[in-house]
C-alpha positions in Angstrom: 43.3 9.4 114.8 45.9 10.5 112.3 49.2 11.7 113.7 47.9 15.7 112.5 45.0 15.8 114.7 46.4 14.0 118.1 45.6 16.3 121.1 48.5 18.3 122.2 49.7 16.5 125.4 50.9 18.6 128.4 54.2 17.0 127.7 54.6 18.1 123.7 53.1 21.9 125.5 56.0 22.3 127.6 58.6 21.4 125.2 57.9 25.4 124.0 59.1 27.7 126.4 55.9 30.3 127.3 56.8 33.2 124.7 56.8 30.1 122.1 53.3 29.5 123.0 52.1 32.9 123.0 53.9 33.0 119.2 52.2 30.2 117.8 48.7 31.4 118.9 49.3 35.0 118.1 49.7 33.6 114.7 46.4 31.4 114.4 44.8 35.2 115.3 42.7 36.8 112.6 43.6 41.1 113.0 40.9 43.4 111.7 43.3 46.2 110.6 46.9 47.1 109.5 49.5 47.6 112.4 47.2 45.3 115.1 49.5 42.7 114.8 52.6 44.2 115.3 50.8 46.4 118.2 49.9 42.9 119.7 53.5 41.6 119.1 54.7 44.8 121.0 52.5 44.5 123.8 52.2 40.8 124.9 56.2 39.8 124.0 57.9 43.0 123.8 59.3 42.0 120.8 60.0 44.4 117.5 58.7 42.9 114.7 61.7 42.2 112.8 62.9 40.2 115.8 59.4 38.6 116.0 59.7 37.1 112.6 63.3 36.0 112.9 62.1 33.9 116.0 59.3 32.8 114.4 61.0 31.3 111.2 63.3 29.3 113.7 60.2 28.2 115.6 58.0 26.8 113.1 61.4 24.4 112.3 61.1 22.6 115.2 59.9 19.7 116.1 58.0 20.7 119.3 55.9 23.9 117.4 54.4 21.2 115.4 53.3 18.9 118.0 52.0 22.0 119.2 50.0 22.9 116.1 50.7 20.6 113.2 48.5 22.7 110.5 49.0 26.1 111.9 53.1 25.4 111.8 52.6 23.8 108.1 50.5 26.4 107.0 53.5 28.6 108.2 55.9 26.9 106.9 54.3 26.9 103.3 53.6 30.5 103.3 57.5 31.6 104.1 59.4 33.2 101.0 61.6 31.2 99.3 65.5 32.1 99.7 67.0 33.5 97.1 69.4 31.1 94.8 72.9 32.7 95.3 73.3 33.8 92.0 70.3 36.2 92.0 72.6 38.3 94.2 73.8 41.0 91.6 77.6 41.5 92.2 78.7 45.3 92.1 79.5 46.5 89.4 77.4 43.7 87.7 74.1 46.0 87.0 73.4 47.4 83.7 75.3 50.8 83.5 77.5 50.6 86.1 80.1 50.2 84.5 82.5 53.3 84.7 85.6 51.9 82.5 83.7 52.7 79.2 82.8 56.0 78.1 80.2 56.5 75.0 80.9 58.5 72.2 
């Protein structure tokens, strides 16, 4: 067997705490309409969303989420945005009329 589709062993499983579990299989669930997955993140880890994805994007880093599920944690991983280079970050004052020094005549 390739490394990718090992077994998970009992010891590579509780390397994730229990809420880590729940995470990574909430997210390898399909959701039939808008709002059922964040209803399902409410109710089974009492999490808001926004805190959901911030632990999330940590998660699928380590090492221990992908013994847990190699493709679901790449597939993850490849479907995260991109950070934005620095320099996209328009500085104030930087934008297209917003400059107040000059008047037009």
């Amino acid at each position: 067997m390739e490394n990718g589709d090992e077994p998970v062993t009992e010891a590579q499983e509780s390397r994730l705490t229990p809420t880590e579990q729940k995470m990574l299989r909430l997210e390898s669930r399909p959701f039939k309409y808008a709002g059922a997955k964040q209803e399902a993140i409410r109710a089974l880890l009492n999490l808001s969303s926004a805190a959901y994805y911030q632990r999330l994007n940590r998660l699928i880093d380590s090492e221990a989420a992908e013994a847990f599920d190699p493709q679901l944690v790449r597939r993850l991983r490849a479907s995260r945005p991109a950070p934005l280079p620095a320099s996209s970050t328009p500085v104030r004052g930087s934008l297209p009329g917003a400059d107040t020094d000059h008047e037009e005549s």
